[in-house]
N, C-alpha and C positions, 0 to 999 in steps of 0.2 A: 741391861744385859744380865744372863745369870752368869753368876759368879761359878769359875772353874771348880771349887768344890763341892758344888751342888748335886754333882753327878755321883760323887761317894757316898754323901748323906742320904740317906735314905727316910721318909717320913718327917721330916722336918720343916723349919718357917724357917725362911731367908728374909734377913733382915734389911728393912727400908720397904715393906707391904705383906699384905696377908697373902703370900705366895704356898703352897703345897707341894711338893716335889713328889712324884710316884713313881717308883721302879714298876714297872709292868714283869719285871719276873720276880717280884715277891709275892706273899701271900695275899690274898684276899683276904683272909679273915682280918688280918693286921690291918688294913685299909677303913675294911668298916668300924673298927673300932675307933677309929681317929676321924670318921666323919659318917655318920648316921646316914639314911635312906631320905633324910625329911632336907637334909641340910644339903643333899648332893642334887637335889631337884632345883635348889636355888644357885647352882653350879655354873658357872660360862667356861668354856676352855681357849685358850688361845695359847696354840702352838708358838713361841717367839724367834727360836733362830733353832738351827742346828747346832750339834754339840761337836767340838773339835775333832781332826782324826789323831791330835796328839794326845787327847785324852786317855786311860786306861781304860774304861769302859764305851768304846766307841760305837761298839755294836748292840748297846745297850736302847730301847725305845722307850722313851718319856714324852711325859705329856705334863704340861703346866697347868694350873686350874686359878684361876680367881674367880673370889664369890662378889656379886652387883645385885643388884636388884635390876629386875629387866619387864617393860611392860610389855601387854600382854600383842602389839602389832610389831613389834621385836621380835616379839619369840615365832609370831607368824612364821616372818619373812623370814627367820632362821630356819626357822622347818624346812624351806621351799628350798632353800640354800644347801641345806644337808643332803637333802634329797635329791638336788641334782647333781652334787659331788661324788653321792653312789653311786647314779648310775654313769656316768662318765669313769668313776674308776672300774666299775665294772666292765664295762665295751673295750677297754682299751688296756692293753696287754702292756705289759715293762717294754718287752722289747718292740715295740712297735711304736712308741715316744720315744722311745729311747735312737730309733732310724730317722723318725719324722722330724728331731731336734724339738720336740715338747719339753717343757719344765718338768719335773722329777716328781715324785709325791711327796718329796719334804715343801717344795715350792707352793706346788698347791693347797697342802694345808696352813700354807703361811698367808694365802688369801682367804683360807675359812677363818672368819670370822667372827666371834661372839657366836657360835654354838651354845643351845638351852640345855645339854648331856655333857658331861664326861667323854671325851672320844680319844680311847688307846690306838693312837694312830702311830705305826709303829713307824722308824725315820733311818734311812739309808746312810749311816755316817759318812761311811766309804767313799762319798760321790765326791769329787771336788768340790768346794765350795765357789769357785770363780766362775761356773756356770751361772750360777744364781741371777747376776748383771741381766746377763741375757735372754735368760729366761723368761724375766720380768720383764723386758723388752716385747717378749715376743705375745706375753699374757697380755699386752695393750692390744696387739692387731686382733685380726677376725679367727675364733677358734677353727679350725681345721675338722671337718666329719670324712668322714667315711663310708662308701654303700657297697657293701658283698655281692658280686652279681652270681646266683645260684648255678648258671648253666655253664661258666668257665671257673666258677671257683677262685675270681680273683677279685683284690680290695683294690674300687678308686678313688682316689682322693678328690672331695672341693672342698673350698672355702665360702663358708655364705655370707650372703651382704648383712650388716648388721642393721642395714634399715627393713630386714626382713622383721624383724624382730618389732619395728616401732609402728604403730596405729595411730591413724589422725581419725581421732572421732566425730570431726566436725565435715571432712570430708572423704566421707565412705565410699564413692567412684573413684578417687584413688588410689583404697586399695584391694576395691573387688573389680576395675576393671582399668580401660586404658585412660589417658585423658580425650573427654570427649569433644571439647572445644578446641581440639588442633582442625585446621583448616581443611584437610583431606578426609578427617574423619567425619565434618561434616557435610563435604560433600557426597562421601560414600552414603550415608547415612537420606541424605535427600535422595537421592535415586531409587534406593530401596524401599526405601521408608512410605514416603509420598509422590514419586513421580510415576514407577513404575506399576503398583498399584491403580494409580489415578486412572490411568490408560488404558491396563487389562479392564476396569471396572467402568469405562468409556467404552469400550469394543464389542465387550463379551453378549453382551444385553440385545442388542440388536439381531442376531439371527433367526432365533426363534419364531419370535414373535413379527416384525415386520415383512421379513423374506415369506414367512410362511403366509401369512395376510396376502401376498403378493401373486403366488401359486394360487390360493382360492381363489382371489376376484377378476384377475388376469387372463392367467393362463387355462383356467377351464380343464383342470386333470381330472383324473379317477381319481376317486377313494383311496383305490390301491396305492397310486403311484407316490401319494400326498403321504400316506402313512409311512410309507416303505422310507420316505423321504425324511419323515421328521424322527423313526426309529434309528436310520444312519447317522443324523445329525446328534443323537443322544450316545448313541455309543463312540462316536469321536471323541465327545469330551470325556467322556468314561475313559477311554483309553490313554488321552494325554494327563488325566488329571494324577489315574494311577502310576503312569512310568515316569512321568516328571521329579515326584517325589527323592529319586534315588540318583537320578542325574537333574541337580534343579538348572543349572547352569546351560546345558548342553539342550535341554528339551525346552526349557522355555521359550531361547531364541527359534528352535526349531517350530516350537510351534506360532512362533509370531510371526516369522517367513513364510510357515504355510497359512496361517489367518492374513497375510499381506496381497496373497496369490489368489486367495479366495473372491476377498473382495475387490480387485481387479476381474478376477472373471467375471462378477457380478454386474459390474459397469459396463466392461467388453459386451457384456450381454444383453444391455440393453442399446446399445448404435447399431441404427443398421449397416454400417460400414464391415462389420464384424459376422455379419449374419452369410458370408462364404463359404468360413469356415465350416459351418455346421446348416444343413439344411433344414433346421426344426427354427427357426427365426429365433435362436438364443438359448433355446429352452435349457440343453443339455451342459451348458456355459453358466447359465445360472443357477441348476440344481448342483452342481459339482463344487461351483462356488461359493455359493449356498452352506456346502456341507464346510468344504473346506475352513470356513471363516470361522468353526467351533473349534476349531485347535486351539485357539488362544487360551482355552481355562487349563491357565496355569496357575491357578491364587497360590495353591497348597502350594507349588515350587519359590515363588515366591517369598514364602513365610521358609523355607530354607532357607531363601539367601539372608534372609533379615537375621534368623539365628547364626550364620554367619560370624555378623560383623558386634554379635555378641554374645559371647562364650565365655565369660565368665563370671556373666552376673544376670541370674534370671529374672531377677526382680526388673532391671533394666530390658532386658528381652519383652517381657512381658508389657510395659511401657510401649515400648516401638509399635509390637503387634497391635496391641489397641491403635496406635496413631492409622497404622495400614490397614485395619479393619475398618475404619472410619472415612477415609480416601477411598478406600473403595465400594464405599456407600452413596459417599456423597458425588462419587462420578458418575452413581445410577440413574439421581435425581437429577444431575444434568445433562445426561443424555436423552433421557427422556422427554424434558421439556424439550430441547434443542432438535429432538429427530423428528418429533409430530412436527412443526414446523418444519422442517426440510423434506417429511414425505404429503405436506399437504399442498405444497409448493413444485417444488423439483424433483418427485416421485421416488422410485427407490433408486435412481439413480445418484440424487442427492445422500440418501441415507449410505448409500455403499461409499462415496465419497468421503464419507464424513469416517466410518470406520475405518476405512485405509487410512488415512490422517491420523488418525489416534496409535493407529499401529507401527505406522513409521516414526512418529513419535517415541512409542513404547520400545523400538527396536535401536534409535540410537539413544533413547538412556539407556538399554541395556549395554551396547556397545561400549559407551564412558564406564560404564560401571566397572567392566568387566577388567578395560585398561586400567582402572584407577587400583583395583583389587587384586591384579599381578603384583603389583609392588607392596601391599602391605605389609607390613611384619606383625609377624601373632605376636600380641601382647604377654609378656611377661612380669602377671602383679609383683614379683618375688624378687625379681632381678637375680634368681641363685644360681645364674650360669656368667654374670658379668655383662662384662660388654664383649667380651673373646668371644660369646657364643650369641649368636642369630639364629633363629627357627624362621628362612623365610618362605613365603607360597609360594607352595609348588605349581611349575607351568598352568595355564589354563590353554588349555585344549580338550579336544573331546575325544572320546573313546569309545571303541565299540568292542570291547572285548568282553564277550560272556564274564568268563572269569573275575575280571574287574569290577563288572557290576553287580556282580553276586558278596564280592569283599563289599562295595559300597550302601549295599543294601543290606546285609548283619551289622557294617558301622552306624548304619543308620535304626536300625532297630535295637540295638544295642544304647545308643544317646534315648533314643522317645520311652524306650523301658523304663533306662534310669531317671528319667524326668517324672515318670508317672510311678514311679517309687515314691520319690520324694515329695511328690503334692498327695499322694495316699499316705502318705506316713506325717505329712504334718495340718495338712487338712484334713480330717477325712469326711466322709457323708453322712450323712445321719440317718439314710436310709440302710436298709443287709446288703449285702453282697447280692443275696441269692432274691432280690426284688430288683436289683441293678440289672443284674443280668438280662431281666425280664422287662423293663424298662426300655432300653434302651430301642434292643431293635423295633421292636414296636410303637413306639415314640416314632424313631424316625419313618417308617414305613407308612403310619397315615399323615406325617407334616411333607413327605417327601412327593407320594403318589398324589394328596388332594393338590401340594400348590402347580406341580407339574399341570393336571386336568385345569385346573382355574386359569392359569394365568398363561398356557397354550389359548383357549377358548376364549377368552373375553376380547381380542381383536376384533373377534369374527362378529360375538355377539352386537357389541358396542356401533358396527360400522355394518353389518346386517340387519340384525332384529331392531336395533334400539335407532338406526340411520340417524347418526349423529359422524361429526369430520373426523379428520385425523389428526387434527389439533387438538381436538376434544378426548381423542384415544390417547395422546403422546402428554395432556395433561394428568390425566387419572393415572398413566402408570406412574408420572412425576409425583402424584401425590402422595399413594399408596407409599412408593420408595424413602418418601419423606418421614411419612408416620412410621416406618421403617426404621429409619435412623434415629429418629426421636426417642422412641421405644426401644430403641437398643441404650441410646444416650445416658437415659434414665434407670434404666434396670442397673449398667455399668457403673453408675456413680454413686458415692459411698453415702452418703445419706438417703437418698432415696433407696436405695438397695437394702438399707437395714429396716426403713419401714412397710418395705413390701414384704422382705422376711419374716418381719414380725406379723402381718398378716394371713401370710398365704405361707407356711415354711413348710417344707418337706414332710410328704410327698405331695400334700396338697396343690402345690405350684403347677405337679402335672395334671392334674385333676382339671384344672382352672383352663391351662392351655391346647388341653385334647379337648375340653368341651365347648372350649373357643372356636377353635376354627371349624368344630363340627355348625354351632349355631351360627357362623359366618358363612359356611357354604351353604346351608338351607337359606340366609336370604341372597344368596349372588339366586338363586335358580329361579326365583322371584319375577316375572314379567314383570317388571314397576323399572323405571332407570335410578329412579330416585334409590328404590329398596335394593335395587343392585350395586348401587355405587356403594351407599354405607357396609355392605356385607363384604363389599371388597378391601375399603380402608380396616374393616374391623377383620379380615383376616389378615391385613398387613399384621398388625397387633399383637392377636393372637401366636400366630406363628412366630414373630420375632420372639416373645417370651417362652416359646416351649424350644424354642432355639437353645435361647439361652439356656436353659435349665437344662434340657439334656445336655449340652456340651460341656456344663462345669459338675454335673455328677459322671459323667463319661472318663472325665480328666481325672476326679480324686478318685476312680474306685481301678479297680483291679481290671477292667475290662472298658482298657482306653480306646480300642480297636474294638471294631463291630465285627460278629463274627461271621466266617467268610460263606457259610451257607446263608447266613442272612441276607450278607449282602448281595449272592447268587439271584435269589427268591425276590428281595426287592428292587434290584434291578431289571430280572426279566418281566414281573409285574409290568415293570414303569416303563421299557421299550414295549408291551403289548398294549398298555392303557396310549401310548400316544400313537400307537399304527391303527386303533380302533377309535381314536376320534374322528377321523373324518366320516367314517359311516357313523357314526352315534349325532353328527351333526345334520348326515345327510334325512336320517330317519327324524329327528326332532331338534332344533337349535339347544334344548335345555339338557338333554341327555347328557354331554360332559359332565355340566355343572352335578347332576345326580350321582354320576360316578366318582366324582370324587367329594360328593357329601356319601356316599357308602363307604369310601376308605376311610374317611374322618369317624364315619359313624362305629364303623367295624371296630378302629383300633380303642377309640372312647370305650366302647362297653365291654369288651375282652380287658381292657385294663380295670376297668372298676368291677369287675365281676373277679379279677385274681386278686385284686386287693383284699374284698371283700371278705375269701373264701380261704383268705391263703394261712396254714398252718404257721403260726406265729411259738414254736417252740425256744427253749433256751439257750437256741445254737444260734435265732435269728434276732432275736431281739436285742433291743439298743441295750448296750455296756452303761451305765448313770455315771458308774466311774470314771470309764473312760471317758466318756463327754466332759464332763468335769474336769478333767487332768487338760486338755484338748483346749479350756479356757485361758490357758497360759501362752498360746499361741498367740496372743495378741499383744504381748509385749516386747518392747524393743529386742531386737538382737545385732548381733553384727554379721550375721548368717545372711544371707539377702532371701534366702530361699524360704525363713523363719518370718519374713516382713512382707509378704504377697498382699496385695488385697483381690478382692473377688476379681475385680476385673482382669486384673493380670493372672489369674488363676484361672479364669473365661478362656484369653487370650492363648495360655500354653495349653491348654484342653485342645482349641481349635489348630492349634500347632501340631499336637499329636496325631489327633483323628482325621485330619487333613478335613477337605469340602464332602458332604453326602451330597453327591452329583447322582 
């Protein structure tokens, strides 16, 4: 303790240690003279007790010093300790501790400890000392914060948990998101993830291509009728694929009730039992049903509900999305195989059978889902509301209120902005901006228009020109799907992916892939079956990689969304090019194939001719530095957003920009 005269003395050593005593209203000069600049640097302060209120100079503020030697992760940690003592004395006013029952400022300087300065902290004799007890009590629990809310002008109080504060480095899902191994979470997570993907990706596939096959050899239409037919079936999913986005919950089921009704008309419309109804022997039951059965592409709504059930760590989002991009591939390649056999057999009766099944399917895992996901609680990494406070989901029901949907649709563009900030800002491209821009739509306009013309027309050719079965047709599309996935498999995975990079890097990769599927529709147009099949799997190929590549420069740059006159122009392209195949088949079997080796061809040489030509000034060329700086992204962080790899970066790209339908 200091000794009761200490407070009189002034500049002097108390004896029993090298103590300093300093009146803070004396001179300074007197100060320096009795301890130099060089010897105050090797200084610790440590406040010890307060000074009596019996004493004469009560109102007097001192400060004790003893000199240590202090190394140099000491004096760290002291820094960090000073610094946050400022700023809490700062935020926090006398009388506003002094309401909340806070320790005093003599208190707190009694927990600052071994400070590397001198610190005239000046000390409240006045106060009773029998607080002190308490105080110290209350400095064990969790500190008390404060948030000013601006619009009422008033301060509320919490308390945060102090395991806010602690980090398990070893297991980083616990504290960027919930626990994932609770039993409900992995149920939810199956539904989303893999079953209901599985399903849409069972379903969807079928319309086009078999139903339309069925019209040509069957039923004996016009030209007209066939086109009118396959333009309505493309703008159906155009339509569910855009409004699903904003209500994913509400339109998915919707659209899987109406792909359920579809394919029931389809069957209806092949009994004659049913042929009553309608005096054209089914016809107008299976073109309606027909249409109807393309409401199901809901993938992009799906990949909402997946973000869903993870919101707070997109490294883990991006995980899932790959799982569901992969389900819903590989339910291609089995539908495929599985439908040529059912339509070589049990005709399209069989195949309409088989997508009802998959959609009733798809409709009560959505229904579980939907039950399981009333009840969840949004997770809370922080726990900084306690257990008092629960955030839980709000009803699921659907809504048709202008108004609403317009809130849900800025929320929703608001989350994909922020998302495509943050993969532009910590990956970014290595291509300009202003070659992106021009990239993009173009890209997709010759991958989107040739595989539409290909992979409409090859039923026709394969079981027309080339008179081979439908077992024959339902394995090549199984194949193509396969090399499909394969090709995606591989591009996705991190070692292969870096040696393709190094290969083929940017922009090169589009180079590769627009010239791909252009040399892949020059041989599908090929009389030969042989030189048709390989043109076919090599445009599988092809197009999966310029998939890829556009969707992960789409994602890091500024222009994650395609622009809406683009998408205007390459849509009505695409509903003209599939109302004019049937007269381009009727005038020549190979004419398709031509047509969209011209859209391959078109976008290939307009892209390599702006390459070529295009003014490379100092506004557009690549930053060395920044690239450079950019290589630090590869190391560990605790950020999840900081730890992507390509594929999960693939994945939120395709999350953004939803399906180009």
């Amino acid at each position: 303790k200091i000794p009761e005269s200490a407070s009189s003395k002034e500049n002097e050593g108390i004896e029993g240690g090298e103590f300093i005593v300093v009146n803070h209203n004396a001179d300074s000069s007197s100060f320096k003279k009795k301890k130099p600049k060089s010897a105050l640097k090797k200084v610790k302060v440590r406040v010890l007790s307060h000074i009596s209120n019996n004493s004469s100079n009560s109102n007097t503020g001192v400060s004790v010093a003893v000199k240590r030697s202090v190394s140099k992760e000491e004096l760290q940690r002291q820094k960090k300790l000073s610094k946050q003592l400022q700023l809490q004395e700062s935020a926090e006013s006398a009388s506003e501790m002094s309401e909340l029952g806070l320790a005093s400022p003599t208190s707190i300087a009694d927990a600052f400890v071994d400070s590397p300065h001198i610190s005239h902290t000046s000390i409240n004799t006045n106060r009773d000392n029998s607080q002190s007890p308490s105080a110290k009590a209350r400095r064990k629990g969790p500190r008390v914060k404060s948030i000013r809310f601006s619009a009422t002008n008033e301060i509320r109080m919490y308390t945060p948990n102090p395991k806010e504060f602690e980090i398990d480095g070893n297991k980083p899902t616990d504290v960027y998101g919930p626990n994932y191994n609770s039993a409900k979470s992995k149920i939810r997570n199956f539904f989303v993830v893999r079953a209901i993907p599985f399903t849409y990706g069972a379903s969807s596939s079928l319309t086009t291509l078999y139903f339309f096959l069925e019209l040509v050899t069957n039923y004996g239409l016009s030209s007209k009728v066939i086109g009118a037919y396959l333009s309505a079936a493309y703008f159906t999913r155009v339509v569910f694929t855009s409004i699903s986005r904003y209500a994913p919950k509400t339109f998915v089921l919707l659209g899987s009730v109406a792909a359920l009704v579809g394919f029931g008309m389809v069957f209806l419309s092949q009994r004659p039992e049913s042929f009553w109804i309608m005096n054209d022997e089914g016809l107008t039951f299976f073109i309606l049903g027909s249409i109807f059965a393309n409401s199901n592409e809901t993938i992009s709504a799906t990949q909402m509900l997946v973000r869903d059930q993870h919101l707070e760590n997109v490294k883990i989002l991006g995980s899932k999305l790959k799982v569901h991009f992969f389900m819903s591939k590989l339910a291609r390649v089995f539908t495929f195989a599985v439908s040529g056999f059912l339509y070589q057999n049990y005709g399209v009766e069989g195949v309409a059978l088989y997508g009802a099944g998959m959609v009733c399917l798809q409709i009560l895992c959505l229904i579980a889902y939907f039950f399981l996901d009333i009840y969840r609680i949004h997770h809370d990494p922080n726990n900084a509301f306690g257990e008092d406070f629960i955030a839980m989901k709000p009803e699921c029901r659907p809504t048709f209120s202008i108004r609403a949907a317009r809130g849900k649709r800025r929320l929703f563009k608001s989350a994909m902005s922020k998302l495509n900030k943050t993969l532009g800002k910590y990956y970014p491209s290595d291509v300009p901006q202003n070659i992106i821009r021009f990239i993009i739509p173009l890209g997709l306009f010759g991958l989107t228009l040739s595989s539409m013309c290909i992979w409409a027309s090859t039923a026709l050719i394969v079981v027309d020109d080339f008179s081979q079965g439908y077992l024959v047709l339902g394995t090549i599309f199984a194949a193509a799907s396969a090399l499909d996935l394969i090709t995606s498999s591989f591009l996705l995975s991190k070692g292969w992916d870096t040696k393709f990079r190094k290969l083929m890097p940017e922009p090169y990769n589009f180079f590769m892939g627009l010239f791909g599927i252009t040399l892949a529709s020059a041989l599908v147009a090929v009389p030969s079956f042989s030189v048709f099949v390989t043109g076919f799997m090599l445009y599988s190929i092809f197009s999966s990689l310029l998939s890829a590549a556009l969707t992960e420069v789409q994602g890091s740059s500024n222009n994650a969304t395609e622009p809406v006159t683009s998408q205007v122009m390459r849509r009505l392209c695409t509903a003209g090019s599939l109302f004019a195949l049937p007269f381009l088949h009727a005038l020549h079997p190979r004419l398709p194939f031509i047509l969209g080796l011209w859209y391959a061809l078109l976008s290939s040489v307009t892209f390599t001719v702006y390459m070529w030509c295009f003014p490379r000034g100092d506004d557009v060329e690549l930053d060395e530095a920044g690239l450079q700086s950019t290589a630090t992204r590869n190391r560990p962080s605790r950020r999840p957003e900081r730890n992507l790899v390509r594929s999960e970066r693939v994945m939120l790209a395709r999350l953004m920009k939803g399906k180009d339908v």
